[in-house]
N, C-alpha and C positions, 0 to 999 in steps of 0.2 A: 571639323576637327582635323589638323593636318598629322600628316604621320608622325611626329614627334609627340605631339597630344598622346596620340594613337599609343607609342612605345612608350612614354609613362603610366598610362592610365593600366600597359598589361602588369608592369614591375611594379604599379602599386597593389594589383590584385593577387600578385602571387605570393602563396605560402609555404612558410615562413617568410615574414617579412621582410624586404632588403633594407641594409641601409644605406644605400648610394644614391638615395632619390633626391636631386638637386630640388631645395628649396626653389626657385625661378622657375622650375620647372612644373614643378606643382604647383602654382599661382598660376602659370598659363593654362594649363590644363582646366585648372577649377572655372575659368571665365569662358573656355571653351563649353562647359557643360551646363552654362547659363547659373552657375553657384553665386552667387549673393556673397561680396566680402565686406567686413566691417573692420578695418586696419587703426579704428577708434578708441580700442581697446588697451586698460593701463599694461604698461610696459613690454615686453615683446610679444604678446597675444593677439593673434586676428582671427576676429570669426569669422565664420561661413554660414550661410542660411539657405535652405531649398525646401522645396514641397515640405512645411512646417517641422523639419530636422534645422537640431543647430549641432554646430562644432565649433569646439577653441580650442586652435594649435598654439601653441609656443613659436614663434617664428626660431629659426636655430642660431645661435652664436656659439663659440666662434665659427663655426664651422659652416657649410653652407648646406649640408645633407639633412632632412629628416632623421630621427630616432627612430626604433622598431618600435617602441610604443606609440609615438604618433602615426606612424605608417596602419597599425592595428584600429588605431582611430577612426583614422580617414576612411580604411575600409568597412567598418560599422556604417558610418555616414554616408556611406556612396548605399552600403544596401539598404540602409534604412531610408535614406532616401529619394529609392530609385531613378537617378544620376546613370 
């Protein structure tokens, strides 16, 4: 994981949620952490899969940021995961 990895993976874990976490961002990170994506999914949805956790975010439009409630997600799925 390179430091960039590194600097999203801490603004995704802190609370309250931020919402400036670049979509691109969070897609490298998640293949950094060996996450499983499934981009198959109808219309802006892509899953994730790890140690038998799933998650489906909304890919974001227009914008390029995550939501606080997908940020809240992600975070469930990382702990539920242990990611």
């Amino acid at each position: 994981m390179n430091s960039k990895q590194r600097k999203t993976l801490a603004k995704i874990l802190e609370r309250p949620a931020r919402p400036d976490i670049k979509w691109t961002d969070f897609l490298s990170l998640m293949a950094a952490l060996g996450v499983e994506s499934d981009h198959s999914r109808a219309g802006s949805r892509v899953g994730f899969h790890a140690n038998e956790c799933d998650l489906v975010v909304h890919k974001p439009h227009p914008g390029k940021e995550l939501t606080r409630p997908a940020i809240r997600g992600i975070q469930q799925f990382l702990e539920n995961a242990g990611v």
